[in-house]
DRENDRENMI-833602 format. One line per 4 residues: their letters; for each residue z, y, x of C-alpha. Coordinates in nm, 4 decimals. Example, Ala and Ser with C-alpha at 12.3 -4.5 7.8 and 13.67 -1.06 7.14 Angstrom:
2
AS> 0.7800,-0.4500,1.2300; 0.7140,-0.1060,1.3670
END
This chain:
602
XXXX> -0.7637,1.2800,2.7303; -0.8955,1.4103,3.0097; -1.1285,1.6455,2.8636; -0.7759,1.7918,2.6413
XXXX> -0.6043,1.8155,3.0116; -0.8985,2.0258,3.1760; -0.8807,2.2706,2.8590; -0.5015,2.2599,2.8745
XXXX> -0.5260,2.4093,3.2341; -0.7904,2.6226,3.1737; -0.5468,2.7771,2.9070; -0.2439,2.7859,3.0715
XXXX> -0.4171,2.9979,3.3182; -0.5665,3.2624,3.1052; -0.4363,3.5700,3.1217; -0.2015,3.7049,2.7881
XXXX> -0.4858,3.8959,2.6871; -0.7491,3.6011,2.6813; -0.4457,3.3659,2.5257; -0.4217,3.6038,2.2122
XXXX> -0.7917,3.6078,2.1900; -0.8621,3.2419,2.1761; -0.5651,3.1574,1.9726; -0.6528,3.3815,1.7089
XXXX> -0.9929,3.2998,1.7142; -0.9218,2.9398,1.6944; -0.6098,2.9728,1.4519; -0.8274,3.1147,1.2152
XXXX> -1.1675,3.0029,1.1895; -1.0230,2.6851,1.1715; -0.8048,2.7445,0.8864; -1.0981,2.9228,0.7069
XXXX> -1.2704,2.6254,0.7532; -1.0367,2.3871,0.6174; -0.9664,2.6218,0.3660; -1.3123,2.6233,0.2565
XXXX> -1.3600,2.2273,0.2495; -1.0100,2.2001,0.0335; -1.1827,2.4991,-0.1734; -1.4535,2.2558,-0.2284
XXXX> -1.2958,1.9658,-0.2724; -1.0502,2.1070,-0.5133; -1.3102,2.2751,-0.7222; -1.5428,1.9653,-0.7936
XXXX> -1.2210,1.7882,-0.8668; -1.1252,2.0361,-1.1424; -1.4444,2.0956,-1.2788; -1.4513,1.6706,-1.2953
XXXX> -1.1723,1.6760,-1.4596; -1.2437,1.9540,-1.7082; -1.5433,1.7455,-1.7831; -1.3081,1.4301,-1.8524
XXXX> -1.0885,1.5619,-2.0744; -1.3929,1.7523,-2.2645; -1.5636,1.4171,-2.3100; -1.2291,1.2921,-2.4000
XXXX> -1.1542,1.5721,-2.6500; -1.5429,1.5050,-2.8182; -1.4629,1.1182,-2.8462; -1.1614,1.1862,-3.0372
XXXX> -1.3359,1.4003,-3.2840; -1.5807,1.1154,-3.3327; -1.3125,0.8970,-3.3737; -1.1436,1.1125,-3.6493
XXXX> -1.4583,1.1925,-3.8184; -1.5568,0.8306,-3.8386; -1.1453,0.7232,-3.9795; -1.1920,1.0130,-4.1946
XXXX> -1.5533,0.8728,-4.3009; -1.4511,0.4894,-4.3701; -1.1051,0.5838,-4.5878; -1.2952,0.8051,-4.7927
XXXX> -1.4967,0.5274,-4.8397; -1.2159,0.2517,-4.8999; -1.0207,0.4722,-5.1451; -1.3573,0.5115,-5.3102
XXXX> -1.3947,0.1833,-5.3387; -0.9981,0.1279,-5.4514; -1.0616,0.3622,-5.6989; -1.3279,0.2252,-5.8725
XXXX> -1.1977,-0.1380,-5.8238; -0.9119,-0.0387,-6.0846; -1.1279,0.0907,-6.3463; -1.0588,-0.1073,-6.6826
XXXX> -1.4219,-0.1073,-6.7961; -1.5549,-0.2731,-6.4500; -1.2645,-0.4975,-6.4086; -1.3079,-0.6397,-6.8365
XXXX> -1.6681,-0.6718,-6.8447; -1.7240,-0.8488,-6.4590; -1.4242,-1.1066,-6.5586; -1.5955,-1.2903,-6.8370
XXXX> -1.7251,-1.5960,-6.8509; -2.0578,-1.5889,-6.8626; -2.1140,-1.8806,-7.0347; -1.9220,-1.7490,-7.3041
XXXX> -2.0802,-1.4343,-7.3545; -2.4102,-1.3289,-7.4743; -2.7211,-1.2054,-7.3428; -2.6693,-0.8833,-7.5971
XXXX> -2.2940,-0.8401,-7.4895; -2.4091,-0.8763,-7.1072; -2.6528,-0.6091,-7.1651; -2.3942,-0.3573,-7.3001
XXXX> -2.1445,-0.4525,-7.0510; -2.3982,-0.3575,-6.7805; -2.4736,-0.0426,-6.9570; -2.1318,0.0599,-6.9863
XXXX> -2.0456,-0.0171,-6.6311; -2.3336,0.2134,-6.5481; -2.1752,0.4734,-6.7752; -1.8284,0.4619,-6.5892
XXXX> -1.9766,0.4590,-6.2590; -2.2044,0.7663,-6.2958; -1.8977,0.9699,-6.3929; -1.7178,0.9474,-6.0730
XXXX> -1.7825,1.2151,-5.8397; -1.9340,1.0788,-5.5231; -1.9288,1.2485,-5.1807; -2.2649,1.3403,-5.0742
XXXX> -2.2525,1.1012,-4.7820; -2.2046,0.8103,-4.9882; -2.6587,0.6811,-5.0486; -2.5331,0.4244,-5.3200
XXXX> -2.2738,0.2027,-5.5129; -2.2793,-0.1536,-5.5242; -2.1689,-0.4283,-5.7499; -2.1708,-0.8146,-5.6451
XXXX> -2.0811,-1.0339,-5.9236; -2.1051,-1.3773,-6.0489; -2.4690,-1.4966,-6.0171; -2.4359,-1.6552,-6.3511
XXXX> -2.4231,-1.2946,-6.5225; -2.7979,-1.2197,-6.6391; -2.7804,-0.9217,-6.4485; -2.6652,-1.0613,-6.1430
XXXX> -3.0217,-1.0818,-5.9788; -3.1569,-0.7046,-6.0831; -3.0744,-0.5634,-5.7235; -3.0661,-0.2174,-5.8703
XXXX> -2.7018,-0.1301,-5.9657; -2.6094,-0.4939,-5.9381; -2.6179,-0.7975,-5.6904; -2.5541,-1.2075,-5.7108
XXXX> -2.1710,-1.2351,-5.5500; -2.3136,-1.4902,-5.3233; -2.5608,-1.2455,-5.1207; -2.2066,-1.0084,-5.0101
XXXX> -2.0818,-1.2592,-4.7099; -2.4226,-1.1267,-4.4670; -2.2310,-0.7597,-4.4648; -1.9054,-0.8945,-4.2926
XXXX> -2.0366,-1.2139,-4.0557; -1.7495,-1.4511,-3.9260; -1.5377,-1.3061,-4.1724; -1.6449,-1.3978,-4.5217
XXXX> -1.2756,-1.6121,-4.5626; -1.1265,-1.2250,-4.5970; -1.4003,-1.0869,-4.8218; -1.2329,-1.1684,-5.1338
XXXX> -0.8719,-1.0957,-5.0058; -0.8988,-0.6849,-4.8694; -1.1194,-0.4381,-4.8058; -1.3570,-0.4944,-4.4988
XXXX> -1.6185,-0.2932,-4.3282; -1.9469,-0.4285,-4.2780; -2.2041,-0.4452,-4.0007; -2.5280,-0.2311,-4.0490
XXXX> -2.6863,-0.3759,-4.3441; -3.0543,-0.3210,-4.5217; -3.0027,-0.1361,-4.8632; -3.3151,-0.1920,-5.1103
XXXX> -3.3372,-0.1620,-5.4470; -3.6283,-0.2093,-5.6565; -3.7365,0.1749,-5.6556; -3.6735,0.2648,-5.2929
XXXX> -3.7485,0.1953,-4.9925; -3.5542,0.0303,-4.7668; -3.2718,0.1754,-4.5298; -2.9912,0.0851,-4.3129
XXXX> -2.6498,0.1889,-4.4121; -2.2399,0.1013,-4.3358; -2.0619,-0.0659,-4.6218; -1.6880,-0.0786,-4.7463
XXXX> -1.6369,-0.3972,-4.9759; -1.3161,-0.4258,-5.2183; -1.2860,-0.6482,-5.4487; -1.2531,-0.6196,-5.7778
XXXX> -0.8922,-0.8526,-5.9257; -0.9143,-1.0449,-6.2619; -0.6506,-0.8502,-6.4584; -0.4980,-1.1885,-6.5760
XXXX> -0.4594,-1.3223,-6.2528; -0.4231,-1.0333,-5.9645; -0.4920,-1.2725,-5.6856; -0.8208,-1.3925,-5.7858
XXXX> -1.0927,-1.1958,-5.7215; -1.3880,-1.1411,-6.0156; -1.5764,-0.9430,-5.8598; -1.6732,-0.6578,-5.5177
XXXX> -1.7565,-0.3584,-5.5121; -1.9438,-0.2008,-5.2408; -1.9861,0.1779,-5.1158; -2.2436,0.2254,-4.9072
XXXX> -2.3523,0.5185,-4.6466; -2.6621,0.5891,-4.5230; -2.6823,0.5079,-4.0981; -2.8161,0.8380,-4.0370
XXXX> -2.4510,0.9619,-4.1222; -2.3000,0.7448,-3.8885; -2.5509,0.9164,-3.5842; -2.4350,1.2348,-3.6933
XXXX> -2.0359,1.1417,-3.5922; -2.1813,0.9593,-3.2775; -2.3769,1.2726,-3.1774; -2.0096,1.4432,-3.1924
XXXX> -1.8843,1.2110,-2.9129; -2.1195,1.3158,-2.6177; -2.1842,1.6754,-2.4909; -2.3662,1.5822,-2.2247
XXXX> -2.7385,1.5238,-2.3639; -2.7934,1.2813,-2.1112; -2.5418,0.9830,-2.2264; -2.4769,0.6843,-2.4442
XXXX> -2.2745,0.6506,-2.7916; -2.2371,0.2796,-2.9034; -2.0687,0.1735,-3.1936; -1.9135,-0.1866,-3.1787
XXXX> -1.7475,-0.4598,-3.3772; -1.3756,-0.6009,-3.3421; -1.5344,-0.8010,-3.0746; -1.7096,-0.5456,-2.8494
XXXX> -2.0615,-0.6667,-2.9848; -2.2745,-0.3146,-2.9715; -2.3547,-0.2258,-3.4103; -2.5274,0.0595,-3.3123
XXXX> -2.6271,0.2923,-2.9918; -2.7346,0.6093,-2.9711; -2.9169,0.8425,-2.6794; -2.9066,1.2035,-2.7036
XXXX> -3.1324,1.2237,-2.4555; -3.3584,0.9893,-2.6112; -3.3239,1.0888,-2.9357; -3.3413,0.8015,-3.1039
XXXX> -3.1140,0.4673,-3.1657; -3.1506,0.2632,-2.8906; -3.2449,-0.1284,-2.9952; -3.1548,-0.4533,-2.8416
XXXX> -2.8834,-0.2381,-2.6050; -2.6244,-0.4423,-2.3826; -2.3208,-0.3067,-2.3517; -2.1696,-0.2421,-1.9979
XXXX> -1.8876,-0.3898,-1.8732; -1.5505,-0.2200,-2.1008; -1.2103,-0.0763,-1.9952; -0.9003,-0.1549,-2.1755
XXXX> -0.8522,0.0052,-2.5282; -0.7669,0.3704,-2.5908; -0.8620,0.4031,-2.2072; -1.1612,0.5210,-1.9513
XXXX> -1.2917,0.4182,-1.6080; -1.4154,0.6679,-1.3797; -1.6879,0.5736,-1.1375; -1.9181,0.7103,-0.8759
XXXX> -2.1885,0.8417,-1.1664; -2.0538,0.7752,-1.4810; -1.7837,0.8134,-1.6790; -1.7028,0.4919,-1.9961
XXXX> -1.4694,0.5515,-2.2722; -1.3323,0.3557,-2.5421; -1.1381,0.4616,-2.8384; -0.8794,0.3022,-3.0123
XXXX> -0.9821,0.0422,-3.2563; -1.0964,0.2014,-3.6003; -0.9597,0.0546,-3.9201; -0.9299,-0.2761,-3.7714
XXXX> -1.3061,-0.3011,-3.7734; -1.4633,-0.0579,-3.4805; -1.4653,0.0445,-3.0779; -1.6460,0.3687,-3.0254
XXXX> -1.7632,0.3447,-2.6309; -1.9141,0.6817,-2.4640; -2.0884,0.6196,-2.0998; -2.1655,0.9733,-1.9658
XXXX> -2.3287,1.0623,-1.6359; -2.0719,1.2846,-1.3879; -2.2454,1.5807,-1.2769; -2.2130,1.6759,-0.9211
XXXX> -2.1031,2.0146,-0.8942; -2.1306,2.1577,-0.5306; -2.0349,2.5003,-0.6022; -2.0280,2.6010,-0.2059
XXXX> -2.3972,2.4661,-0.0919; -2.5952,2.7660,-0.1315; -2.3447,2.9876,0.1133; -2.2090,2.7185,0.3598
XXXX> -2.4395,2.7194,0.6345; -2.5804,3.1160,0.7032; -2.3888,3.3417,0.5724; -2.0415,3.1471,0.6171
XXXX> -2.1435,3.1515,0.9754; -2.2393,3.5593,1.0034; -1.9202,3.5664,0.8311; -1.6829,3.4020,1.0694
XXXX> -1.8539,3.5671,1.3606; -1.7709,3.9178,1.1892; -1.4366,3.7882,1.1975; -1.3829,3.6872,1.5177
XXXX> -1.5261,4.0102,1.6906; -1.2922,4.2325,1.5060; -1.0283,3.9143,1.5785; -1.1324,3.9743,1.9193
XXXX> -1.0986,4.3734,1.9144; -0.7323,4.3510,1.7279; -0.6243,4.0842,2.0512; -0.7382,4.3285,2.2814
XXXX> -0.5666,4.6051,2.1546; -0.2223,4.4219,2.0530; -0.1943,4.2181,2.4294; -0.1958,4.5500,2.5936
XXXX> 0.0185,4.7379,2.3603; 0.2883,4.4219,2.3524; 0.2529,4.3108,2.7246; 0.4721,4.6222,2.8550
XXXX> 0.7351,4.4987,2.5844; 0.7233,4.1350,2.6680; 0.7722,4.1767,3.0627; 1.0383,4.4451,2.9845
XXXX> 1.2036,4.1342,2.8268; 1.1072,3.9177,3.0880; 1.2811,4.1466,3.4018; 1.6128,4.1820,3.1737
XXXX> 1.5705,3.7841,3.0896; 1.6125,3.7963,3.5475; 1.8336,4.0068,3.5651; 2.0727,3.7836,3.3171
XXXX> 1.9899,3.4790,3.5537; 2.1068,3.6191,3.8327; 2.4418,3.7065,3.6475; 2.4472,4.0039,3.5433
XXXX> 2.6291,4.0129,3.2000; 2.6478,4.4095,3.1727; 2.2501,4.3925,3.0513; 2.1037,4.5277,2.7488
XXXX> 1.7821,4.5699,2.5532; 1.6565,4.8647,2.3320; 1.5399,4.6941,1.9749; 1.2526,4.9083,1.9308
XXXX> 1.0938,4.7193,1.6214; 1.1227,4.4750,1.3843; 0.8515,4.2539,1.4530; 0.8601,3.8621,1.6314
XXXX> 0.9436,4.1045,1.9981; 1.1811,4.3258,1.8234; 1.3744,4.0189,1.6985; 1.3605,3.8398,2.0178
XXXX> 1.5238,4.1897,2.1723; 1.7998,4.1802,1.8988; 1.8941,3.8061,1.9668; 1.8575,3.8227,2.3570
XXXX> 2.1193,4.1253,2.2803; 2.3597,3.8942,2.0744; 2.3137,3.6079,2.2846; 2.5064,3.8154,2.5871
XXXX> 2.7433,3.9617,2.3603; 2.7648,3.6096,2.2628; 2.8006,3.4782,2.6255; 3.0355,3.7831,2.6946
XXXX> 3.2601,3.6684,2.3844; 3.2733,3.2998,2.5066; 3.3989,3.3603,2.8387; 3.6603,3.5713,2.7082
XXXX> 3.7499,3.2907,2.4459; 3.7257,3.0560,2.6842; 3.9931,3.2365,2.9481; 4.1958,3.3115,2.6612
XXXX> 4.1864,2.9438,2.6087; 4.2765,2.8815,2.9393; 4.5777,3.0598,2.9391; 4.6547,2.9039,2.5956
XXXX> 4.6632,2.5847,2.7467; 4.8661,2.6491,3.0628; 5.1404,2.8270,2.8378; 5.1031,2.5057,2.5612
XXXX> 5.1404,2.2887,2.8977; 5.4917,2.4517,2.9899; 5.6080,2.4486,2.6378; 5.5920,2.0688,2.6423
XXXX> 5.7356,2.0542,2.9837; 6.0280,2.2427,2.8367; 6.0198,2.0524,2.5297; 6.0041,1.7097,2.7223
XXXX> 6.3144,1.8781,2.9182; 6.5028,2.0342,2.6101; 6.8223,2.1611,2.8120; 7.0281,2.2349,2.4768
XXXX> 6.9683,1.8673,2.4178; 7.0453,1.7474,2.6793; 7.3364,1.9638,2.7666; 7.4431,1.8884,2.4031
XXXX> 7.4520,1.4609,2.5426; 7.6173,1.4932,2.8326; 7.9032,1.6640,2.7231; 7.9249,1.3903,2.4230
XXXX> 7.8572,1.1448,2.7550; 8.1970,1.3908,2.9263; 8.4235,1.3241,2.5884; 8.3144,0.9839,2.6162
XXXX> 8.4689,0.9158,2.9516; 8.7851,1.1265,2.9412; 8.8294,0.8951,2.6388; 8.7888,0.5952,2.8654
XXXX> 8.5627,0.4916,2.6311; 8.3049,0.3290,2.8558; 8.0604,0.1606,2.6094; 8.0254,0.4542,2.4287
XXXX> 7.9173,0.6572,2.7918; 7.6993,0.3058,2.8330; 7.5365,0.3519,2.5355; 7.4537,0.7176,2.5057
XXXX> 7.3085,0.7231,2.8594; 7.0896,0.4270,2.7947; 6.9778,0.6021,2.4724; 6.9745,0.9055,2.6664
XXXX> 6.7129,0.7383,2.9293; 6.4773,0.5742,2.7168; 6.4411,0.8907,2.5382; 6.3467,1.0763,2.8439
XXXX> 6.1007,0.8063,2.9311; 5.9532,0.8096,2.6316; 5.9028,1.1859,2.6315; 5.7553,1.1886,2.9721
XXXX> 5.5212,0.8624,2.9115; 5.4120,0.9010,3.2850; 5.2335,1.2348,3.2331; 4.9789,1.0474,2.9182
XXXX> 4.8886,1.2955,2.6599; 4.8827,1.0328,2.3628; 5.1892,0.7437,2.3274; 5.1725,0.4167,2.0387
XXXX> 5.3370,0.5118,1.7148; 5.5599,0.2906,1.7517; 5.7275,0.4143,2.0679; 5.7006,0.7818,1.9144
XXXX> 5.9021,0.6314,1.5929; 6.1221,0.5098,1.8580; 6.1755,0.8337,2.0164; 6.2620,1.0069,1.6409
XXXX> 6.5010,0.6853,1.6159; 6.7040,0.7777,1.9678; 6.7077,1.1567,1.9199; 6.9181,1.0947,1.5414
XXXX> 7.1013,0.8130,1.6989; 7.2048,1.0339,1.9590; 7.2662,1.3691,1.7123; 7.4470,1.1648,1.5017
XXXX> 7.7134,1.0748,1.7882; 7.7476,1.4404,1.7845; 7.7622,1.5114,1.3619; 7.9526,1.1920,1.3362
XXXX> 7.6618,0.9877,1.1267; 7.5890,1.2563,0.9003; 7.2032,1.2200,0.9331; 7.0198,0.8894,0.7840
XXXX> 6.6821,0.7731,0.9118; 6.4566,0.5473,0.6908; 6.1001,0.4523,0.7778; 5.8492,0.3835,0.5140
XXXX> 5.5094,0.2235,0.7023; 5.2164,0.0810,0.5552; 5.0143,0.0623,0.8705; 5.0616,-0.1540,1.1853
XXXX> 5.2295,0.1281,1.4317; 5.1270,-0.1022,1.7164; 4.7506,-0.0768,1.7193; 4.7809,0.3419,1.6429
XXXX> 4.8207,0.5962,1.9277; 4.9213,0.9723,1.8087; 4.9445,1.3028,2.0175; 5.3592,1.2782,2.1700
XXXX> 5.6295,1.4580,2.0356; 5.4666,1.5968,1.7753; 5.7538,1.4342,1.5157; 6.0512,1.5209,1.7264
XXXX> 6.0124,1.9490,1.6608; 6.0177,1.8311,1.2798; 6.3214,1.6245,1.2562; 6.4972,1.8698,1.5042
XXXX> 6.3922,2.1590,1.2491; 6.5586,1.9343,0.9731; 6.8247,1.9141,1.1896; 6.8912,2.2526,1.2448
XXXX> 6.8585,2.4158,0.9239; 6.9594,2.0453,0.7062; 7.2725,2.0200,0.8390; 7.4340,2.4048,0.8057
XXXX> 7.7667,2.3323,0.6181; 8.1016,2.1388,0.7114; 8.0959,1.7830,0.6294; 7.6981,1.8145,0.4709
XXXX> 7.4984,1.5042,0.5077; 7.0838,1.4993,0.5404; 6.8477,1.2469,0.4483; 6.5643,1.1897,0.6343
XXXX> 6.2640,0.9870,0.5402; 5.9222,0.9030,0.7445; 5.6439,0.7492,0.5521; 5.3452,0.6517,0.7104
XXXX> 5.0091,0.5183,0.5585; 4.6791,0.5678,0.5230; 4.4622,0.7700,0.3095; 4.0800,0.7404,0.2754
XXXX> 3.9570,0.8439,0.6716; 4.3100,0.9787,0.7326; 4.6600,0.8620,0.8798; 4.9024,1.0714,0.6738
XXXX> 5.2833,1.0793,0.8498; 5.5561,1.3062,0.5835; 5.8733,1.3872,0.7104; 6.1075,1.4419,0.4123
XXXX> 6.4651,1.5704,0.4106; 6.7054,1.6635,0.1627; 6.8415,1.9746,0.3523; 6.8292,2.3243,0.2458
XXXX> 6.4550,2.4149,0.2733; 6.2651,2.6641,0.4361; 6.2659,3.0812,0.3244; 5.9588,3.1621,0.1093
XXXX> 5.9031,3.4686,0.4164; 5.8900,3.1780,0.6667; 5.6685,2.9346,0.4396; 5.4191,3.2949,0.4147
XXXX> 5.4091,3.3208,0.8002; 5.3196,2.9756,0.8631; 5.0185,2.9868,0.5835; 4.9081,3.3154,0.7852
XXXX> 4.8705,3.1234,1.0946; 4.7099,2.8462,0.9447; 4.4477,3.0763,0.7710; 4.3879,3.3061,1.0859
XXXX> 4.3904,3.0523,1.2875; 4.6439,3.2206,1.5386; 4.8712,3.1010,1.8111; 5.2134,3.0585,1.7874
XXXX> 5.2912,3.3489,2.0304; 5.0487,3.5521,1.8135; 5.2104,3.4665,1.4874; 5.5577,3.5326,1.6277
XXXX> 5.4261,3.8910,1.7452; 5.2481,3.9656,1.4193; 5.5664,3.9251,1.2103; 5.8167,4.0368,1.4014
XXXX> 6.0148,3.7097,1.3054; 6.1305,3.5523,1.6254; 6.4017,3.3051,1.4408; 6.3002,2.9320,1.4023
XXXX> 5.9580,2.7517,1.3517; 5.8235,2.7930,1.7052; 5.8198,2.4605,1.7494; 5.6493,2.3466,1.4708
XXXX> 5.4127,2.6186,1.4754; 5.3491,2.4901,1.8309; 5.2860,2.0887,1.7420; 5.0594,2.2736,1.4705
XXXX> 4.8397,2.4251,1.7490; 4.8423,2.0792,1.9915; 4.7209,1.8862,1.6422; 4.4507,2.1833,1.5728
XXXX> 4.3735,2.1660,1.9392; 4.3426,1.8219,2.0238; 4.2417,1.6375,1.6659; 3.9822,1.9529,1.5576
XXXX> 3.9568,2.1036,1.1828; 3.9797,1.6821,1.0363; 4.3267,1.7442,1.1159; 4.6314,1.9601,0.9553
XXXX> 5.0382,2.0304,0.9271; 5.1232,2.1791,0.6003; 5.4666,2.2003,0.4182; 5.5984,2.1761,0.0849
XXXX> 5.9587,2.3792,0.0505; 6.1822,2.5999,-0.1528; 6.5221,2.6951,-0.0968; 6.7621,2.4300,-0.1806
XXXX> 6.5109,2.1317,-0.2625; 6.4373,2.0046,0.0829; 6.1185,2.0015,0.2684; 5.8204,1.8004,0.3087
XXXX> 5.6432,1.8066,0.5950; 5.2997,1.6404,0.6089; 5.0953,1.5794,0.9343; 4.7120,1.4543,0.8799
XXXX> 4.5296,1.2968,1.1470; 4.1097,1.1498,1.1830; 4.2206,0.8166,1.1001; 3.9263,0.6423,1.3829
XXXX> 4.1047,0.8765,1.6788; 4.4103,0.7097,1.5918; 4.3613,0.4008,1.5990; 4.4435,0.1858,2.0091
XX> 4.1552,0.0567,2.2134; 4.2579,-0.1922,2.4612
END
């Protein structure tokens, strides 16, 4: 750590020009270097895995010469197991036929056999019938039955039943010499009774044919082929490198079937199993390709050096040339510090510099633009501040009360002038709320319930009030008199016609993250023109002094357009007011609040 904190210092105190020089230097020789191990890295591990899936690839062409080897042989032998001639003459009983008839029998078997066409791979065609037949013992075209079970070992209970492949096996008839071959056994059914068996035949191939396929399976002249049983016990091996089958071989340890297992030098394979009978197993040496030792040392070295002097001559020559920008930057950067506003930089590229120029330029317009928003907002705030004064106040309201307070009296009616002044009271202290921005739902429901009660003493009970809540109003605090402007607006415009009554419903739940409040009447609705202004100061985002200038419309709906700006203002863009009128149908007025900002702390 301390040895990082000494070169630390030592940087920071380098001048620009030896900062560019060292960083590039160091940002790209080591790169290069990296580059040049993954390089490396990446190529032995493709060429590795080239070499897999070529061993794979030769494997499977063993594999499919070798099925394509042993069915030829087992139809062969299916073939020849259904021939008439065979199947009468070898299901006698030979104690019931003569020594003559036995002869002729063999002959004619001999006959049938030699005119089937045979594939040049197959070295001979055996018969292995009841020893009691005279010509059982010849060992030239035909064999005793008893002799067959040495060609499938541990599984002479299924020689008789299907066809089986053999182990290698020593073919030797009287006028050859002896050879190892691969056998295919069928037998051969009575055709009186189809599931007893008279009778096998046997097609054999030479072993030299089965090197050939096992030659197939590795490219790399320096591996192993083996050739197992069901059972993983090695039949045959074979060394390319050795040239030669390999005797008395142990077979290493096996992956699972149809898979492979990759080591440090070698690669094993192991094939599906072949007609029930076979493994093929491939163990190949991995060749270690190192593609990069003959230039890592020398001449990657002369190369990075090359590098770094002309790394070294570019640094030079950029530092000076982008120094004079950078401090130019720097001095307007001071200049902006000490609060100056009116400053400005030339873009005079479009590089990193050039960029930083352009934004330095929109971050004072930026700055510029916030301090006018933010006196703007100022004032927006003070005149939103005497607006609820005067809507706290209300004069026509009030003026409006006392004079139905004035009747009252004259009339001599003095619980009538009790009542509307206590009414009157509680609605002023509920609008005033000792100065608190936010009030409980409840007491702003009560303030919507004194204003009607007290503008109905003046339309003699024309307006109805109902309340429809499905939230507790007492643990919910909301923005005051924000309902009041509405139910005044239904009011005003509900009510226009002698002896016309207005409904007025408040329902108040909750929806998902928000607290919905709609404020329905049955009155006359709002003008499509108005409906259009109000969606223009919702979408532009204006004020209500703004939207009042823009259209020239200076009749009803500052109010509302007012508690639409307090919501916007105080809740943020979770919140909204939006209306659903036409002409005659009433209005719906629906106020969405955040639901959490709602909701009472004590």
């Amino acid at each position: 750590m301390k040895i990082l904190s000494h070169l630390k210092f030592i940087y920071n105190n380098f001048s620009y020009q030896k900062k560019l020089f060292w960083s590039y230097l160091v940002l790209i020789l080591i790169p290069m270097l990296i580059l040049s191990v993954f390089f490396y890295n990446r190529t032995t591990d493709i060429l590795r895995s080239n070499f897999i899936t070529l061993s794979s690839m030769h494997l499977d062409q063993a594999v499919e010469s070798m099925d394509a080897r042993f069915s030829e042989m087992i139809r062969l032998g299916s073939t020849l197991s259904r021939q008439n001639t065979l199947r009468t003459a070898l299901e006698k009983d030979p104690s019931q036929t003569s020594l003559v008839q036995q002869g002729e029998d063999l002959t004619e078997m001999e006959i049938s056999l030699s005119n089937v066409a045979f594939d040049s791979s197959v070295l001979s065609v055996r018969l292995f019938v009841n020893p009691d037949f005279s010509y059982a013992g010849r060992r030239v075209f035909t064999w005793p039955l008893s002799s067959a079970s040495a060609l499938v070992p541990g599984r002479e209970s299924l020689l008789m039943k299907q066809p089986l492949l053999s182990v290698p096996n020593t073919y030797q008839n009287v006028f050859a010499a002896p050879s190892t071959v691969f056998s295919v056994t069928t037998p051969i059914y009575s055709s009186s009774d189809y599931g007893k068996a008279v009778a096998l035949i046997c097609v054999d191939i030479s072993q030299d044919t089965i090197l050939e396929i096992l030659k197939k399976a590795d490219f790399s002249d320096n591996g192993r082929v083996y050739l197992t049983d069901a059972s993983r016990n090695v039949l045959l091996c074979y060394s390319n490198a050795e040239e030669a089958v390999i005797e008395d071989t142990v077979l290493p340890s096996l992956p699972e079937e149809g898979s492979q297992r990759l080591q440090k030098d070698s690669l094993t394979m192991i094939s599906p199993m072949i007609l029930g009978s076979y493994y093929l197993v491939t163990e190949t040496p991995i060749l270690q390709y190192t593609v990069l030792n003959a230039l890592f040392p020398l001449q990657f070295l002369g190369f990075a050096l090359f590098i770094g002097l002309l790394i070294y001559l570019l640094a030079a020559f950029y530092s000076r040339f982008n120094s004079r920008r950078i401090m130019q930057l720097s001095k307007t950067f001071q200049k902006l510090r000490d609060g100056d506003l009116n400053v400005h930089c030339i873009v005079d590229s479009e590089d990193e510099i050039g960029e930083l120029q352009l934004s330095f330029n929109e971050m004072v317009q930026r700055m510029q633009n916030m301090m006018e928003s933010q006196y703007q907002l100022g004032k927006r705030l003070q005149r939103n501040e005497f607006q609820l004064l005067q809507a706290q106040i209300n004069p026509h309201f009030l003026y409006n009360t006392l004079d139905l307070a004035a009747w009252a009296a004259k009339n001599r009616d003095a619980g009538e002038v009790c009542d509307i002044i206590e009414k009157l009271s509680r609605y002023y202290r509920i609008s005033l709320s000792k100065g608190q921005e936010t009030i409980l739902l409840t007491d702003e429901l009560e303030h919507i319930s004194l204003y009607v009660a007290l503008q109905n003493k003046r339309f003699e009970n024309r307006i109805h009030l109902q309340f429809s809540n499905h939230v507790q109003t007492e643990q919910l605090k909301i923005l005051k008199l924000i309902l009041q402007p509405i139910v005044e607006n239904s009011i005003l415009h509900g009510l226009q016609g002698e002896g016309k009554e207005l409904n007025i419903t408040i329902s108040i739940f909750r929806e998902e993250a928000s607290l919905r409040i709609m404020i329905a009447d049955d009155g006359s609705g709002i003008p499509a023109h108005k409906l259009a202004h109000f969606q223009l100061y919702q979408e532009l985002q204006l004020s209500a002094e703004a939207l009042m200038d823009h259209t020239s419309d200076q009749t009803g709906g500052y109010g509302i357009l007012n508690v639409s700006e307090r919501i916007r203002s105080f809740y943020g863009p979770q919140s909204s007011l939006s209306f659903d009128s036409a002409a005659g149908r009433g209005t719906t007025v629906t106020i969405s609040l955040p639901y959490e900002k709602c909701l009472f702390r004590y």
